[in-house]
C-alpha positions in Angstrom: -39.0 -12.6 6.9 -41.1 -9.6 7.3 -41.8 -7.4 4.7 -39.7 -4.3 5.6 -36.4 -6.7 6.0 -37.4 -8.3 2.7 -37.5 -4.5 0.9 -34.2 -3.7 2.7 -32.2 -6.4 1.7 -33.5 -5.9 -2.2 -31.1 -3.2 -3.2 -28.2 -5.7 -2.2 -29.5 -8.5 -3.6 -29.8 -6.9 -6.8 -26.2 -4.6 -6.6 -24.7 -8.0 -6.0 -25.6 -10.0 -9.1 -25.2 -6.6 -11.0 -22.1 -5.0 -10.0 -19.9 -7.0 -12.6 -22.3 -5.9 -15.2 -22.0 -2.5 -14.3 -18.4 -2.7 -13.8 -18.7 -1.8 -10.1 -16.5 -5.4 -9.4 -14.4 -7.9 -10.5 -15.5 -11.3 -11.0 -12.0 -13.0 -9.7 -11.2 -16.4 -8.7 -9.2 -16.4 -5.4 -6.0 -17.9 -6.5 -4.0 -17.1 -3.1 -4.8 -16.2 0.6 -2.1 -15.0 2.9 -1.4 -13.2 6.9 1.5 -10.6 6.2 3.3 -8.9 9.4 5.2 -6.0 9.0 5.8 -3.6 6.1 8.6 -2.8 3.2 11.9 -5.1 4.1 10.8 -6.0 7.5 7.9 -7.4 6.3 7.2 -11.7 6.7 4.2 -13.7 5.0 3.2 -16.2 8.2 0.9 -18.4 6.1 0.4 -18.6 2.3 -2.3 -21.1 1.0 -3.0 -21.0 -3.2 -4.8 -22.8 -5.3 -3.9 -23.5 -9.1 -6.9 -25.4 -10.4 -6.5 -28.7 -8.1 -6.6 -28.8 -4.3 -5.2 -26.3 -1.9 -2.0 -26.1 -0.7 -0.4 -24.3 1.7 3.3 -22.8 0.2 5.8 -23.3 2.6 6.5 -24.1 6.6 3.8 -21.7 7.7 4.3 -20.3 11.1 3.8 -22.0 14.7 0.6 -19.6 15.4 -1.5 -20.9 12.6 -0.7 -24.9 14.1 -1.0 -27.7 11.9 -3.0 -26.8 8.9 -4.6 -29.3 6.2 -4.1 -28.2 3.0 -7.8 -27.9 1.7 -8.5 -26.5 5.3 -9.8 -23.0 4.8 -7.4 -20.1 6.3 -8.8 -18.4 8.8 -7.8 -16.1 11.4 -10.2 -15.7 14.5 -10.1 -12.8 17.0 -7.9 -14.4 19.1 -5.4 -14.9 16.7 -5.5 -11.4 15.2 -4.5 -10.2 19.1 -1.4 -12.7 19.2 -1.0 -11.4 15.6 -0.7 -7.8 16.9 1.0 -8.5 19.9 3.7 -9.8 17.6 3.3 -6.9 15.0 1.1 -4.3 14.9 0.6 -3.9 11.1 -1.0 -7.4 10.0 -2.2 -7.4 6.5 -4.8 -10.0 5.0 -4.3 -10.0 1.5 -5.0 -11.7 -1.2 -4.3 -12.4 -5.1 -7.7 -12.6 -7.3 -7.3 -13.4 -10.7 -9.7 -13.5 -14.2 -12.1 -16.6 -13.4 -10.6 -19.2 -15.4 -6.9 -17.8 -15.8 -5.8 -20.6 -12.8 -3.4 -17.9 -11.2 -1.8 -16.9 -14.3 -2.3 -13.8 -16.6 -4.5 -10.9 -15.4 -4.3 -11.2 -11.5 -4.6 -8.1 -9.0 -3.3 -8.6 -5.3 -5.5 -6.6 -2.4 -5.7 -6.1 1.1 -8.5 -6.9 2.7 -10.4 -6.8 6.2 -10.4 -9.8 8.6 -14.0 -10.6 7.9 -14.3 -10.4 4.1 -10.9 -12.7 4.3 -12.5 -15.5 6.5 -15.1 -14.9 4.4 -13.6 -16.0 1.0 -11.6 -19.4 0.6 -8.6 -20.1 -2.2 -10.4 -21.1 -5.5 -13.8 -19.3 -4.8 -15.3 -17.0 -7.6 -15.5 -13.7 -6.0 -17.3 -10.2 -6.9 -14.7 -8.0 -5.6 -14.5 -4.0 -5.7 -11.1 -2.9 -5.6 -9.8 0.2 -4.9 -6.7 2.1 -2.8 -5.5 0.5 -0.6 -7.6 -2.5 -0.3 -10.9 -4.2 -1.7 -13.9 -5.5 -0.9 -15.8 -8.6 -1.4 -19.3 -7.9 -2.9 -20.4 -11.4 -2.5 -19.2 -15.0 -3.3 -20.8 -15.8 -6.7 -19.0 -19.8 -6.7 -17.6 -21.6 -3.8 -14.9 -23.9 -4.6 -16.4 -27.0 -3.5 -19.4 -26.1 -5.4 -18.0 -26.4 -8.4 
């Protein structure tokens, strides 16, 4: 790496492992991951996948689209997917439920939406920095990958 890349990436390397302490993000563990279609009473969850502590599990039958899943496979939806997604529906949602490292999807949890990449990004039981805000959030970094731990 040269030395101009090194200096540029410094500022996120630093906001990063900071932005908890500065209370710029949350430090969450990802307790669920799903792929909503479709808004207010019209609206169906395709895939759910949560994690309480153990292994993954995906919650309920799932839909056709997303094939046969395992349960600690990570849920990801590739560009290809999104377009069958929005052929079906235009408004897909990504959204997740973080909640207080620790709490094991109990007690002080916040659901978001968030953007494709940043949801591939992040897998069910991973300690994320996440900023939140209206509508959606997004991921700082991932400070603790499940199988990590």
């Amino acid at each position: 790496m040269n030395r101009r890349a090194f200096l540029a990436s410094v500022p996120a390397i630093l906001l990063a492992g900071c932005a908890t302490r500065l209370g710029l993000a949350e430090r969450d563990e990802i307790a669920e991951k799903r792929v909503v279609v479709g808004y207010g009473d019209s609206s169906e969850t395709l895939v759910r996948q949560r994690y309480d502590g153990g292994e993954p599990y995906f919650d309920g039958e799932g839909h056709e689209l997303f094939g046969d899943v395992a349960p600690d496979d990570r849920l990801e939806v590739s560009d290809e997917l999104d377009g069958e997604l929005r052929s079906m529906d235009p408004d897909v949602r990504y959204e997740i439920r973080g909640c207080a490292a620790g709490a094991r999807g109990e007690g002080d949890c916040r659901e978001a939406v968030l953007v494709r990449d940043d949801f591939n990004d992040v897998d069910v039981g991973d300690i994320v920095d996440l900023r939140y805000g209206d509508p959606g959030a997004g991921v700082i970094s991932v400070h603790r990958r499940r199988e990590k731990r």
